[in-house]
C-alpha positions as CSV (number, residue, x, y, z in Angstrom):
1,X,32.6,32.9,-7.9
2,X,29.3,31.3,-7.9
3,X,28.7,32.0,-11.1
4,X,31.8,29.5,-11.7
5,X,31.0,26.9,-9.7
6,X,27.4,26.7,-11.4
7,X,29.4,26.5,-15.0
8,X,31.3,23.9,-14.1
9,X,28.6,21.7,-12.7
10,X,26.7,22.4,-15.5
11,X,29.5,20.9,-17.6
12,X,29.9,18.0,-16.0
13,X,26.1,17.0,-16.9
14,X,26.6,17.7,-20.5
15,X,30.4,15.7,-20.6
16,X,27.5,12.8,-22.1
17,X,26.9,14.9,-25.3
18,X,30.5,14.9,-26.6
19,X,31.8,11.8,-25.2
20,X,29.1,9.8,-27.4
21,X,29.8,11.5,-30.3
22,X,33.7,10.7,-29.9
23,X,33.7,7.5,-29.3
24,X,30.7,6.9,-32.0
25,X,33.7,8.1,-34.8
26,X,36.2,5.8,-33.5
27,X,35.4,2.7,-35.5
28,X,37.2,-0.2,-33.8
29,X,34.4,0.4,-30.9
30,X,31.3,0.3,-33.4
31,X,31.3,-3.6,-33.7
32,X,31.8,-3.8,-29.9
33,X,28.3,-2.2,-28.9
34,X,28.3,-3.7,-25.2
35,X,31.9,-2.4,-24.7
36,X,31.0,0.6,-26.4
37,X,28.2,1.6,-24.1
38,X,30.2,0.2,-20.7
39,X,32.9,3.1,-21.8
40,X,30.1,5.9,-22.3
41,X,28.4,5.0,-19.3
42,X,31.6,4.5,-17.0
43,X,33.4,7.7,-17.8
44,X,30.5,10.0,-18.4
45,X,29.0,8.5,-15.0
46,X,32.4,9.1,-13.4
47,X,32.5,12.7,-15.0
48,X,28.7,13.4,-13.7
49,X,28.9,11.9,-9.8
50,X,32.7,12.6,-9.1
51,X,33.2,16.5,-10.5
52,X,30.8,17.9,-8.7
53,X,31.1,16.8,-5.5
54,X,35.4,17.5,-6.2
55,X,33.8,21.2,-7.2
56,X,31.1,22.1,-4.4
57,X,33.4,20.4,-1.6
58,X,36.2,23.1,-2.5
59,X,33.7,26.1,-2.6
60,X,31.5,25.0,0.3
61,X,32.0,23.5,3.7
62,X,28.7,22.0,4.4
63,X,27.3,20.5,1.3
64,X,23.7,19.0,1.7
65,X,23.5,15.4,0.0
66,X,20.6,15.9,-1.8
67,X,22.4,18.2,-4.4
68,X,25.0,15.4,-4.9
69,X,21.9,13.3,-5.5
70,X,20.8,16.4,-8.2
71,X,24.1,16.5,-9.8
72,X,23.9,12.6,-10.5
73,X,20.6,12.9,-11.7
74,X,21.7,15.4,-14.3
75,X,23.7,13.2,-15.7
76,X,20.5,10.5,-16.1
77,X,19.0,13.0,-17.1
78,X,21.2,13.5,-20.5
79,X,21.4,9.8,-21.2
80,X,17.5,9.8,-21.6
81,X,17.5,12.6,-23.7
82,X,19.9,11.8,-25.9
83,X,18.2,8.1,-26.3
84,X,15.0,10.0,-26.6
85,X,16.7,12.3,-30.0
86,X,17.9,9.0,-31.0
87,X,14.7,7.3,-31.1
88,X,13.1,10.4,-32.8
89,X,16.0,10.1,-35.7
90,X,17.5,13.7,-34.5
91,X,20.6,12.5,-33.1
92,X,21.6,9.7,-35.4
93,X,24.6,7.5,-34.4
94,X,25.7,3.9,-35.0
95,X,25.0,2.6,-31.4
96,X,21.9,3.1,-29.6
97,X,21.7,4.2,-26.0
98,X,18.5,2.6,-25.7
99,X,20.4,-0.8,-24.5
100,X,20.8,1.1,-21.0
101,X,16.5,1.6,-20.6
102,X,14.9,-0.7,-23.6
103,X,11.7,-0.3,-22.1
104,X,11.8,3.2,-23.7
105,X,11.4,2.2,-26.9
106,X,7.5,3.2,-27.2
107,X,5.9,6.4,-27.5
108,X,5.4,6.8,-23.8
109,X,8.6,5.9,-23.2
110,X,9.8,8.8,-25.7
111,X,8.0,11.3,-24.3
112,X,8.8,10.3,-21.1
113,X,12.5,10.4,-21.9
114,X,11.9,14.2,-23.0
115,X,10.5,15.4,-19.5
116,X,13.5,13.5,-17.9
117,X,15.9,15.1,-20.4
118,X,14.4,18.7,-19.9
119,X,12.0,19.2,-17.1
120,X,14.2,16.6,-14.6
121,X,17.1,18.3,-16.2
122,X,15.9,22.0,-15.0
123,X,14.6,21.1,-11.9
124,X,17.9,19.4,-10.9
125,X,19.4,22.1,-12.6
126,X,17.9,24.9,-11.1
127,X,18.1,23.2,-7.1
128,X,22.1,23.2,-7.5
129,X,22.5,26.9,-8.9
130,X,20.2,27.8,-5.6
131,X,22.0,26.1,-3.0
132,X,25.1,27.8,-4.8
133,X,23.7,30.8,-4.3
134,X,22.2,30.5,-0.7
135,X,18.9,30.4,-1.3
136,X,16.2,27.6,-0.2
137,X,15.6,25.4,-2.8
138,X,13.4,23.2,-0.7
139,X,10.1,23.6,-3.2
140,X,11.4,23.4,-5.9
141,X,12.8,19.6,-4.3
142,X,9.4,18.7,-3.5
143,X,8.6,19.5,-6.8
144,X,11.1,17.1,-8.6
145,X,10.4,14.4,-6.1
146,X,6.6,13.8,-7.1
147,X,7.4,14.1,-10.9
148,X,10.6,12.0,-10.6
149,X,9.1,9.1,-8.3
150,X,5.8,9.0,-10.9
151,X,8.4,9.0,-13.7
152,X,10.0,5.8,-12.1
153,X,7.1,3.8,-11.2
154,X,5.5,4.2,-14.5
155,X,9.0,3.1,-15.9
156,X,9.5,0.0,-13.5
157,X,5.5,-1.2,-13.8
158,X,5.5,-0.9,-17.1
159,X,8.2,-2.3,-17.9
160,X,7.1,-5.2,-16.1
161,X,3.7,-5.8,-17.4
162,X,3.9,-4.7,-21.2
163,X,5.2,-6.1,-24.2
164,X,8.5,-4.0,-24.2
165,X,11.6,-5.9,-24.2
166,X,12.9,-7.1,-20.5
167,X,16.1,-8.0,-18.8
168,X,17.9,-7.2,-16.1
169,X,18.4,-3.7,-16.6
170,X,15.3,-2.5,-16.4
171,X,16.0,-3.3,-12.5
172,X,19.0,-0.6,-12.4
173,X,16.0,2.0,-12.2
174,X,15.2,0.5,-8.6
175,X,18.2,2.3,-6.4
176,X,17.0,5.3,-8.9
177,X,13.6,5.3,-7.0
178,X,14.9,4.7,-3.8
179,X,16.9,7.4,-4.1
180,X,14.6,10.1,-5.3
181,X,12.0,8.7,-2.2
182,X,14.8,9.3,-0.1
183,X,15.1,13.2,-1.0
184,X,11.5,13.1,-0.8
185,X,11.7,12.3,2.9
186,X,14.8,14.6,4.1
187,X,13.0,17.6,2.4
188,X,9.6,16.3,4.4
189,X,11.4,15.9,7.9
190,X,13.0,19.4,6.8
191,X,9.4,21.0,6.9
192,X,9.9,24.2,9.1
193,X,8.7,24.5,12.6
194,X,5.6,26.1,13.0
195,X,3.2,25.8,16.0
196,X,-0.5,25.2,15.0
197,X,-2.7,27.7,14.7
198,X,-6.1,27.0,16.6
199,X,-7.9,29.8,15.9
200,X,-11.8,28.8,14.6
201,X,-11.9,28.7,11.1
202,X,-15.5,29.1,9.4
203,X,-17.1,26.1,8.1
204,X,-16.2,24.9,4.5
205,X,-19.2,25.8,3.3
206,X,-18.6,29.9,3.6
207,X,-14.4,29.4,2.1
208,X,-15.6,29.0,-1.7
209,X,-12.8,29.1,-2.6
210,X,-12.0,25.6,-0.6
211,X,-15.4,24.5,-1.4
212,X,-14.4,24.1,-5.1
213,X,-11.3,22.0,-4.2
214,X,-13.1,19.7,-2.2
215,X,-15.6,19.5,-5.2
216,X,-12.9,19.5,-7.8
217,X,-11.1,16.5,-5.7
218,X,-14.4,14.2,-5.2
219,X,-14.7,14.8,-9.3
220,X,-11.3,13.3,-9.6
221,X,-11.9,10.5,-7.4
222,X,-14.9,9.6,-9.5
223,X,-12.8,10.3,-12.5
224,X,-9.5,8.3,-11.3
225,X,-11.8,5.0,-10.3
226,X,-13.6,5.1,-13.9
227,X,-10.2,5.2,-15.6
228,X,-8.5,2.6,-13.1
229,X,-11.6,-0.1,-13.3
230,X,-11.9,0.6,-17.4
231,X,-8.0,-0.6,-17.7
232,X,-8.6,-3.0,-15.6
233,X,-11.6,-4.4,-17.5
234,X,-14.4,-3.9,-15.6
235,X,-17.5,-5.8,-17.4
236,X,-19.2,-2.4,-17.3
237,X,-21.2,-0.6,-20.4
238,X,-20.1,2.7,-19.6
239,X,-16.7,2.1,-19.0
240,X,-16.4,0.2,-22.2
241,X,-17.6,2.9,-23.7
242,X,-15.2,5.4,-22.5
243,X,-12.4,3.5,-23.8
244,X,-13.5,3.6,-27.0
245,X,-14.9,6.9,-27.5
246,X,-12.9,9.1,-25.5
247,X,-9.6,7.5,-24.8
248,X,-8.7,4.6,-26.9
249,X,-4.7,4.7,-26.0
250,X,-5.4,3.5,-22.1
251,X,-5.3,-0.3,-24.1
252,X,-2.0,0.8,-25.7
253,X,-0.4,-2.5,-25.2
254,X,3.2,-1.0,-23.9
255,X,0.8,-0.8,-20.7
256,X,2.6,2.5,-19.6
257,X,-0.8,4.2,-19.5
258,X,-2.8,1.6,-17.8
259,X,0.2,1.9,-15.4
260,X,-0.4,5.5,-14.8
261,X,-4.3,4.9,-14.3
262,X,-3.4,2.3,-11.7
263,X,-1.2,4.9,-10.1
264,X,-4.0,7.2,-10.2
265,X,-6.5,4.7,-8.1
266,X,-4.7,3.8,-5.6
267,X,-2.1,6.7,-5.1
268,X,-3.4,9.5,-6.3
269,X,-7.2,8.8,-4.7
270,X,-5.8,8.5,-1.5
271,X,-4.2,12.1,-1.8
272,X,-7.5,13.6,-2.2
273,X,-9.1,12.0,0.3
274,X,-6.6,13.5,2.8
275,X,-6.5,16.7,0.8
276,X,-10.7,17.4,1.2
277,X,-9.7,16.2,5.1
278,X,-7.5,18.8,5.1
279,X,-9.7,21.4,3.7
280,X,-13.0,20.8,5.9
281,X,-10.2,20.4,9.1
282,X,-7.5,23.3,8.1
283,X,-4.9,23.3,10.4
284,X,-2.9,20.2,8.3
285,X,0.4,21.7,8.1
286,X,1.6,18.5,6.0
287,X,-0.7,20.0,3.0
288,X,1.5,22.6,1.4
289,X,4.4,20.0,0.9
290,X,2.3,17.1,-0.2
291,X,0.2,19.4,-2.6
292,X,3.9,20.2,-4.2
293,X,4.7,16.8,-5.0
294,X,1.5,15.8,-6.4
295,X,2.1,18.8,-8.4
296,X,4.8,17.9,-9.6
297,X,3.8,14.2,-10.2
298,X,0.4,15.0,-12.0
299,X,2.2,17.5,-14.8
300,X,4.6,14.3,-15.5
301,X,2.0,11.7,-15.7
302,X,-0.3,14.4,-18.0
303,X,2.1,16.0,-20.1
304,X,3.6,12.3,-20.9
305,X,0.1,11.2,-21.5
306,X,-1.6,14.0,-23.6
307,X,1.2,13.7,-25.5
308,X,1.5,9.9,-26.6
309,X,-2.3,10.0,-27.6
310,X,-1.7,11.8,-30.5
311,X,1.9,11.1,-31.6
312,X,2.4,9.7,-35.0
313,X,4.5,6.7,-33.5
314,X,1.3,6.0,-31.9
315,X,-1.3,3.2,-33.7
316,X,-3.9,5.5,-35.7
317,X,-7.1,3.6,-34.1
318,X,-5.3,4.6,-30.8
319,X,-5.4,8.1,-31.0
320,X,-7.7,10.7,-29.3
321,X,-10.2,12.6,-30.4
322,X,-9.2,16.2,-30.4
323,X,-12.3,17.7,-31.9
324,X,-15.9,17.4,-30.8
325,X,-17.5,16.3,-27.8
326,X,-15.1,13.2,-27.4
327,X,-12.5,15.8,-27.5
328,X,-13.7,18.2,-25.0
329,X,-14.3,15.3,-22.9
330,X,-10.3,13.8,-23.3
331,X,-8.7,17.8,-22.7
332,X,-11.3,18.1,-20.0
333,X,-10.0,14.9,-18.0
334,X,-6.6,15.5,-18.6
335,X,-6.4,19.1,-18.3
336,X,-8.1,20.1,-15.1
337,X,-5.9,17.5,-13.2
338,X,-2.7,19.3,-14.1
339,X,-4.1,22.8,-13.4
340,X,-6.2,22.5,-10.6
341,X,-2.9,20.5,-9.0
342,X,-1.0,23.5,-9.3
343,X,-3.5,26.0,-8.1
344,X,-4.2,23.4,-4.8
345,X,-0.7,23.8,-4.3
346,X,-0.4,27.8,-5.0
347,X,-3.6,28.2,-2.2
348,X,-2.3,26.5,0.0
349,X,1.6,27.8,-0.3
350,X,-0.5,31.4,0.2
351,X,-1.8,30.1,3.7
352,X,0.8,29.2,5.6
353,X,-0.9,29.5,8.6
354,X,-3.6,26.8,7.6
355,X,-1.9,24.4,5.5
356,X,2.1,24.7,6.7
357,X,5.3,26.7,5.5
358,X,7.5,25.3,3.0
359,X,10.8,26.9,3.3
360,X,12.0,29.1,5.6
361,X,12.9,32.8,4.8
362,X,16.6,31.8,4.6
363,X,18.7,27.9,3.7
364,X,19.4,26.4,6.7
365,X,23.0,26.1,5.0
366,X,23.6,29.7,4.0
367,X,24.3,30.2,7.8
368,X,26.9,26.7,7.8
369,X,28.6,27.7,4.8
370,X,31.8,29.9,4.5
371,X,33.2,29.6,0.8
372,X,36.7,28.5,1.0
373,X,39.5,30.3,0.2
């Protein structure tokens, strides 16, 4: 019966998909685009928050709030891919969904639409179908939460201080954020009790292996303040320099990247200061969670990023360089962020002991639930 269940919550995201093209053939609505989109947004909204609560209420006694939160989410999640097609000329309709998040209309936006619309998607996707099946899904939360919460700064800022259009809309992403900070925080205060271990651990000097993270996080410091004073406009040589040379779309005037550098300086940098912390003092059973979410938050920013540098909707004297030294440089800086993320948070999800457990060997509502009859 699981198996149902997960079918029909997974319709209830996708009721977006048929109700635009249904309403996009009636042609009284066509000329009426405001009332046009209040009706897509209203019923498929209605469809995406209401049916699957009405669904896992009547399978499941105790139903934890964050998967109503993944179920809504799903449905956002389908709105920005289909205004993401649309933009691309894929899914071609006489309205434009684009009304609902104008500050989208860019190539960061795009791609940033795409990992809401499919990475978001299976994320949100893939925390439902576990809680269904009474497993701990607690990671793969932490996960979302970093890349969603980057997602919706970057939108919000940006929207702000670039040249997209604004309006009052663009505010509708606020309760978004709160929202997703709030899941962040139950699945932190959910962290599983563990006493600390005081046993002596060797200096950092003789773990190598933690000796290259520290290392690896000092280089990103360095690398995270050159990028951050550069967009800034620092009156320095060699950051003027860099722009040019190496990555030209940081002056992208959407300001979506300069965003992200920003982010990167003042959130990101403060991460890594508590993360080589953390490794020369182990015993910081906060750093398997928070290692998770900047996971999750540095493939979003990257993979968004990498991506608009090179995209054809980009300005051609914007582009980077993917050849050459200039090139090795750009796939260097962008690259060994995104792994080295995910390999901090696979070391320390392997030590436990050291750096804290992240889920416990069975969901703490597998023992409330009994399905209903």
């Amino acid at each position: 019966m699981e198996l149902i269940t997960i079918i029909l919550v997974l319709a209830s995201s996708l009721v977006t998909v048929p109700i635009v093209y249904v309403l996009d053939k009636l042609a009284f609505l066509k000329q009426q685009q405001s009332f046009f989109i209040g009706i897509v947004v209203c019923v498929s909204l209605a469809a995406a928050a209401v049916l699957p609560a009405l669904v896992l209420r009547r399978r499941y006694r105790h139903v934890d709030w964050a998967i109503y939160v993944f179920g809504f989410f799903c449905w956002s999640s389908m709105i920005d891919l289909i205004t993401a097609l649309q933009l691309h000329g894929i899914f071609i309709t006489d309205f434009n969904l684009l009304e609902l998040r104008p500050m989208l209309n860019n190539t960061h936006g795009i791609f940033a639409a795409y990992w809401d619309g499919s990475a978001h998607y299976i994320l949100q996707l893939s925390a439902i179908i576990l809680f269904c099946l009474q497993e701990n899904y607690r990671e793969i939360g932490l996960y979302w939460c970093g890349s969603f919460i980057n997602f919706m700064l970057l939108l919000l800022e940006g929207a702000i201080l670039g040249n997209t259009e604004k309006g009052w809309l663009c505010f509708l992403n606020v309760p978004f954020l709160l929202l997703a900070v709030c899941v962040a925080i139950k699945f932190i205060r959910e962290r599983p009790f563990q006493t600390r271990s005081y046993r002596k651990i060797s200096s950092i000097v003789y773990r190598p292996l933690d000796l290259f993270f520290a290392i690896c996080f000092v280089l990103a410091i360095a690398v995270a303040f050159l990028r951050g004073f550069a967009v800034l406009g620092a009156n320095v040589s060699c950051m003027d320099f860099y722009l040019k040379e190496f990555e030209p779309y940081l002056t992208d005037p959407s300001a979506f990247p300069k965003v992200q550098m920003l982010v990167n300086m003042y959130y990101f940098v403060f991460y890594y200061v508590c993360a080589i912390n953390g490794l020369v003092n182990p015993g910081q059973l906060w750093m398997s969670d928070w290692a998770i979410i900047h996971a999750g938050a540095t493939i979003q920013s990257q993979f968004v990023h990498m991506a608009s540098s090179f995209h054809s909707y980009t300005p051609e004297e914007l582009h980077a360089t993917k050849t050459g030294m200039a090139g090795a440089v750009f796939w260097g800086v962008n690259l060994a962020p995104l792994v080295i993320a995910h390999l901090f948070a696979l070391r320390c999800w392997s030590d436990p002991d050291n750096y804290g457990c992240t889920s416990s060997t069975t969901s703490r509502y597998s023992v409330l639930n009994r399905k209903r009859d």
